[in-house]
SEBAKOL-146252 format. One record per residue: residue in one letter; x, z, y of N, C-alpha, C, O in turn. Coordinates in steps of 0.1 Angstrom, whole numbers, padded with zeros to 4 digits, always signed. Atoms other than C-alpha are relative to their C-alpha. Example, Ala and Ser with C-alpha at 12.3 -4.5 7.8 and 13.67 -1.06 7.14 Angstrom:
A+0009+0000-0012+0123+0078-0045+0009+0000+0012+0019+0007+0012 S-0009+0000-0011+0137+0071-0011-0008+0008+0011-0003+0009+0022 
This chain:
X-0007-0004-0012-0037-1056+1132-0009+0003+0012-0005+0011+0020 X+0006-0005-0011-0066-1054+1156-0005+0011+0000-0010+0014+0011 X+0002-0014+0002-0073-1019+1146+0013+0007+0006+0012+0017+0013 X-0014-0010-0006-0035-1008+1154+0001-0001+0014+0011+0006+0017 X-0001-0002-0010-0040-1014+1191-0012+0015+0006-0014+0025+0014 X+0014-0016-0005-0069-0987+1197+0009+0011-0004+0008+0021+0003 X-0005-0009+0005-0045-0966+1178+0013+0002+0007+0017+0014+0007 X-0013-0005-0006-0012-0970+1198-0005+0002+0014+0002+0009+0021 X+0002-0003-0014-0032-0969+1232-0002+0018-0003+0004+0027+0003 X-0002-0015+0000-0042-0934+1218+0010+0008-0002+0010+0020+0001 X-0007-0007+0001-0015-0924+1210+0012+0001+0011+0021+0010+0011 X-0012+0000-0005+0006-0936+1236-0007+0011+0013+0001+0014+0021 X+0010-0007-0010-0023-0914+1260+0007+0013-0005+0013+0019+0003 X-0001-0014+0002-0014-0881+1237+0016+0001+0002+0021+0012+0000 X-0015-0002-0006+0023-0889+1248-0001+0004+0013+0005+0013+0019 X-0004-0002-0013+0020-0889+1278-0009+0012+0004-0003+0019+0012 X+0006-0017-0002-0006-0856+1280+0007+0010-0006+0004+0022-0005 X-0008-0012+0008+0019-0838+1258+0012+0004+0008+0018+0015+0007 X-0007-0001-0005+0045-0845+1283-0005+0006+0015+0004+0011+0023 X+0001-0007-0011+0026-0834+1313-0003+0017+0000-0002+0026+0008 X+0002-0016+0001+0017-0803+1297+0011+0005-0001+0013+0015+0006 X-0013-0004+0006+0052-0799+1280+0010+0003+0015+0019+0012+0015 X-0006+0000-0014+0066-0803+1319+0000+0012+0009+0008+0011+0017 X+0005-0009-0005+0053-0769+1334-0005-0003+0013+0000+0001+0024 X+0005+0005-0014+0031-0785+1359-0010+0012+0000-0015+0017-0010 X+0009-0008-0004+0011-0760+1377-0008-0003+0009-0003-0010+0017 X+0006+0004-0005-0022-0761+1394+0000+0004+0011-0008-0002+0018 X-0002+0001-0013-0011-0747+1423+0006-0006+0009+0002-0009+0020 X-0012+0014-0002+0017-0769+1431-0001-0008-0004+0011-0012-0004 X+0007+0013+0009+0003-0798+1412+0016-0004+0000+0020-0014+0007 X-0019+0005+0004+0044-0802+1404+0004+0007-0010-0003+0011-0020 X-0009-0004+0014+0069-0790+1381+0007+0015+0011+0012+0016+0022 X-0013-0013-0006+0085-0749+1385+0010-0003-0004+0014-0006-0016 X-0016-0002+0002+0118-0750+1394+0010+0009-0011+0005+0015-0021 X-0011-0010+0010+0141-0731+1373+0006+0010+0013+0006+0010+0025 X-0004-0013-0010+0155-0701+1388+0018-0003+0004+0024+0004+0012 X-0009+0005-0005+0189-0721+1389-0004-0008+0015+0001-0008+0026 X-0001+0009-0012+0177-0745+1410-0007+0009+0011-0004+0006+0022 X+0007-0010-0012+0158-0721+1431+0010+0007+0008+0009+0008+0020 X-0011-0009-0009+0190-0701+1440+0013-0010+0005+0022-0007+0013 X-0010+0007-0013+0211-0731+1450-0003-0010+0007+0006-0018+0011 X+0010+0007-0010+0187-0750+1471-0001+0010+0012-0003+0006+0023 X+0006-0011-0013+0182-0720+1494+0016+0009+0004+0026+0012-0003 X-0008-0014-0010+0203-0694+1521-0008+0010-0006-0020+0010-0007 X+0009-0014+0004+0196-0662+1506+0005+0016+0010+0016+0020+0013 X-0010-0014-0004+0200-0627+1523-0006+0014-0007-0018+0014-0011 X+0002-0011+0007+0196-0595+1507-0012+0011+0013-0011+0018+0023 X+0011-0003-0008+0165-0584+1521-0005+0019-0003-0011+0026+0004 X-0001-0012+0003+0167-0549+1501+0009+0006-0012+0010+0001-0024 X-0013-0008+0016+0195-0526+1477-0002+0011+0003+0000+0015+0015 X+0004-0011+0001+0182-0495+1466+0013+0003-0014+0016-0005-0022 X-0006-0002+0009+0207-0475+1445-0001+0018+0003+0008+0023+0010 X+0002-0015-0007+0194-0435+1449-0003+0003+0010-0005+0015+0013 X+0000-0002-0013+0190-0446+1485-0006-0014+0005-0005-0024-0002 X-0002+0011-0002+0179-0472+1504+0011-0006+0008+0012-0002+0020 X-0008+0002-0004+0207-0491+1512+0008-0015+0008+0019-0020+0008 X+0004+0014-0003+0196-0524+1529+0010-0004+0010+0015-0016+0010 X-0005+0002-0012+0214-0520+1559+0015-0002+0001+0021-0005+0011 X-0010+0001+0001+0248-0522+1543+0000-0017-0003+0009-0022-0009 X-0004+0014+0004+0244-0560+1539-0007-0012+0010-0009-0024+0010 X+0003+0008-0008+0229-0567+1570+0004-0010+0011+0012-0007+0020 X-0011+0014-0011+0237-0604+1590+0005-0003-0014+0016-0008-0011 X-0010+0004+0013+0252-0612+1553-0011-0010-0007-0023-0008-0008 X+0004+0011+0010+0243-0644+1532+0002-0003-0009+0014-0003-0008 X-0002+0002+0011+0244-0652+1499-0001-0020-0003-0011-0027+0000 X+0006+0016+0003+0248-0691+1486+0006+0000-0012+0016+0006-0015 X-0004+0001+0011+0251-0702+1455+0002-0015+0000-0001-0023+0009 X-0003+0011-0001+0263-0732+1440+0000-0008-0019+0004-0002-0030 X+0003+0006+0016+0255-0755+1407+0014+0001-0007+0016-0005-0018 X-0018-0006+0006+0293-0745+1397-0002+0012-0004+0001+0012-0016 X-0001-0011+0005+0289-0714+1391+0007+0014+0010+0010+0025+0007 X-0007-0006-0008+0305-0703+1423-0014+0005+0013-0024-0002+0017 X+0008-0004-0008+0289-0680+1448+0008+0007+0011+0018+0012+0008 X-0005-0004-0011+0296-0670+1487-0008+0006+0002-0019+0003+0003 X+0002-0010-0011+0292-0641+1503+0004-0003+0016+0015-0006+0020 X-0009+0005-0011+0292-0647+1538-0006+0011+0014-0017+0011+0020 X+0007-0008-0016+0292-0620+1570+0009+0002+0009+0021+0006+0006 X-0010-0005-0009+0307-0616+1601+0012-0011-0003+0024-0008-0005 X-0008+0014-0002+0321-0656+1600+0010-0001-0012+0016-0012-0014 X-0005+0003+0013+0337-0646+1564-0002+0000-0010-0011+0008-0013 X+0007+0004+0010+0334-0658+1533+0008+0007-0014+0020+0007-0017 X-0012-0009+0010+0343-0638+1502-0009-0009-0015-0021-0009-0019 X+0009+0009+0011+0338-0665+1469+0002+0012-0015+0009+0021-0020 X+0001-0007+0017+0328-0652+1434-0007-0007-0011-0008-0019-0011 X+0005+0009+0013+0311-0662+1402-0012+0005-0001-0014+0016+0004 X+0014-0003+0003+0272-0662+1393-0001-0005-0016+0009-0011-0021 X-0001+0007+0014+0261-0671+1357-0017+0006-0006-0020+0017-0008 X+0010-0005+0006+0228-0670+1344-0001-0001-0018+0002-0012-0024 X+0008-0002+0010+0215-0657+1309-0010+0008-0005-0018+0014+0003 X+0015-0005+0004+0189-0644+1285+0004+0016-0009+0012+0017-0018 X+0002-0012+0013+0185-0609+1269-0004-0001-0008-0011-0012-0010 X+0010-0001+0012+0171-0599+1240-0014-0003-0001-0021-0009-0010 X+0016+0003-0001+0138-0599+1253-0004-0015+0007-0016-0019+0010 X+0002+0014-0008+0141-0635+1269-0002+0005+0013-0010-0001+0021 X-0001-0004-0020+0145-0619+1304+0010-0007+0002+0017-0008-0008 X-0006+0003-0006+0165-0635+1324+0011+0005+0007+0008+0013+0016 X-0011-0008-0004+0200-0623+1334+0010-0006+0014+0016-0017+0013 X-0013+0009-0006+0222-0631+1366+0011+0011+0002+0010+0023+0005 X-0016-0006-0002+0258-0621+1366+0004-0003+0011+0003-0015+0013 X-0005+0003-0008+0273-0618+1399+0019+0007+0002+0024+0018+0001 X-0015-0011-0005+0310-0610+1409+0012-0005+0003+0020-0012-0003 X-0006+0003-0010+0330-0609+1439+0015+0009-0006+0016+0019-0012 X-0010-0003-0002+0367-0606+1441+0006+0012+0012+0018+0012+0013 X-0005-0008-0012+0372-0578+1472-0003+0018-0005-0010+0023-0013 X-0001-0017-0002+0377-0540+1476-0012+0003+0011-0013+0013+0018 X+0012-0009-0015+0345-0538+1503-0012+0003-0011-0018-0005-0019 X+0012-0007+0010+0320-0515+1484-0013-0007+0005-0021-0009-0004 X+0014+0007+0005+0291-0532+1496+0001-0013-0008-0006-0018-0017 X+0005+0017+0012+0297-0566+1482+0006+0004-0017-0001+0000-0026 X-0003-0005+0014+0317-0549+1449-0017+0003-0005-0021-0003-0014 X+0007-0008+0007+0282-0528+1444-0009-0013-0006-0018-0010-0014 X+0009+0011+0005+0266-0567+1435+0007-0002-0015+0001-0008-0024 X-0004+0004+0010+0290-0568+1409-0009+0006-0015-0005+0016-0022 X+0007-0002+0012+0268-0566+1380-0009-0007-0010-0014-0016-0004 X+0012+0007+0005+0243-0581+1355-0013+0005+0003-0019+0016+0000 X+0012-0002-0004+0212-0584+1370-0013-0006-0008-0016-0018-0009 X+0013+0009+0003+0178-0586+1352-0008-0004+0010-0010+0005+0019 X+0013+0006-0009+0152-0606+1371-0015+0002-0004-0021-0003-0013 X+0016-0004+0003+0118-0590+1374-0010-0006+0008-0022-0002+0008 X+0011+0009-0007+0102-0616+1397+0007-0008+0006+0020-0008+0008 X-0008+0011-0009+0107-0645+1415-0012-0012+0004-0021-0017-0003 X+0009+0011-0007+0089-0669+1439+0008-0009+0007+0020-0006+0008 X-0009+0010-0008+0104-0699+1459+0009+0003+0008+0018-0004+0011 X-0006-0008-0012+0115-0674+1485+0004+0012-0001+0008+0017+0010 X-0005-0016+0006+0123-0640+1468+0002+0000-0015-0005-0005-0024 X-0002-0005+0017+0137-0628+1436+0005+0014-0002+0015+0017+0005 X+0001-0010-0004+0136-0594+1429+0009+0003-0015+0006-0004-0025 X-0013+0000+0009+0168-0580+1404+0002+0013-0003+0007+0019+0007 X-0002-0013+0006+0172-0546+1386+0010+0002-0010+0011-0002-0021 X-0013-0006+0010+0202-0532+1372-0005+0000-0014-0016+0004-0018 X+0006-0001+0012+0205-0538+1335+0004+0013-0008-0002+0016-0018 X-0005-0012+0003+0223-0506+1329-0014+0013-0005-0012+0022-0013 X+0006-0012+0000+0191-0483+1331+0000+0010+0012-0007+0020+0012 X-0001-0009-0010+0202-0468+1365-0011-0007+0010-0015-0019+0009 X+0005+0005-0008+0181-0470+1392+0000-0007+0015-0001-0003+0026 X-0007+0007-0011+0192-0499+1411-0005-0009+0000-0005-0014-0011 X+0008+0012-0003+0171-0530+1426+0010-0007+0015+0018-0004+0024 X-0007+0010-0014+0182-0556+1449-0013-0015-0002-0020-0020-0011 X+0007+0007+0000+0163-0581+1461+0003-0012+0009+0009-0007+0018 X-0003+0012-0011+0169-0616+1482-0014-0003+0002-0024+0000-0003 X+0011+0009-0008+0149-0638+1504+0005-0012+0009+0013-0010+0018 X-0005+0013-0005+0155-0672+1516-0004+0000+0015-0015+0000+0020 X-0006-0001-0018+0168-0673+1554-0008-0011+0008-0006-0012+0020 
């Protein structure tokens, strides 16, 4: 038996290095990346740019976006709040999908209704391209 203690200290060492790697600690943040859930309902987001053939930023300006670990999302400008549904999944390619979609007849917040792939994201921006093929981007940025 005095052999099996050198053997469980190593092993209990390669547990615990399998689990700091297995964690996605990174060396810039010597922490753990969030998930792109938790990134969008921790923060005020506002639509910082929506290109659709145009740029068309200015239709969502003073407007907030909050999400919520439900699955429920507020639009909110001009002191009101119009609720809808978010939902994240994966494509084919393991890209990342968010579904957004509001209940109202006002064409700018309808034009969010869509599945959005996500082509970047940092703690404070995430940048979102129509999955259709058309050329349509939107982007947030935390308030």
């Amino acid at each position: 038996m005095k052999n099996a203690k050198p053997f469980i200290a190593t092993s209990l060492l390669l547990l615990v290095l399998f689990g700091l790697i297995s964690s996605h600690c990174t060396p810039e943040t010597g922490g753990l990346v969030p998930s792109t859930e938790e990134v969008l309902v921790r923060n005020v987001w506002s639509v910082d740019y929506y290109y659709h053939d145009q740029d068309m930023t200015s239709n969502f300006s003073s407007s907030r976006l909050l999400f919520s670990t439900t699955g429920v999302v507020g639009y909110q400008k001009n002191n009101e709040t119009i609720a809808g549904t978010w939902s994240k999944t994966m494509d084919a390619s393991n890209i990342e999908l968010i579904t957004l979609h509001f209940n109202t007849s006002d064409a700018a917040i309808t034009s969010l209704n869509e599945s959005w792939r996500l082509t970047s994201r940092s703690a404070n921006s995430i940048l979102f391209e129509e999955t259709s093929g058309a050329n349509i981007l939107f982007r947030i940025k935390t308030q």
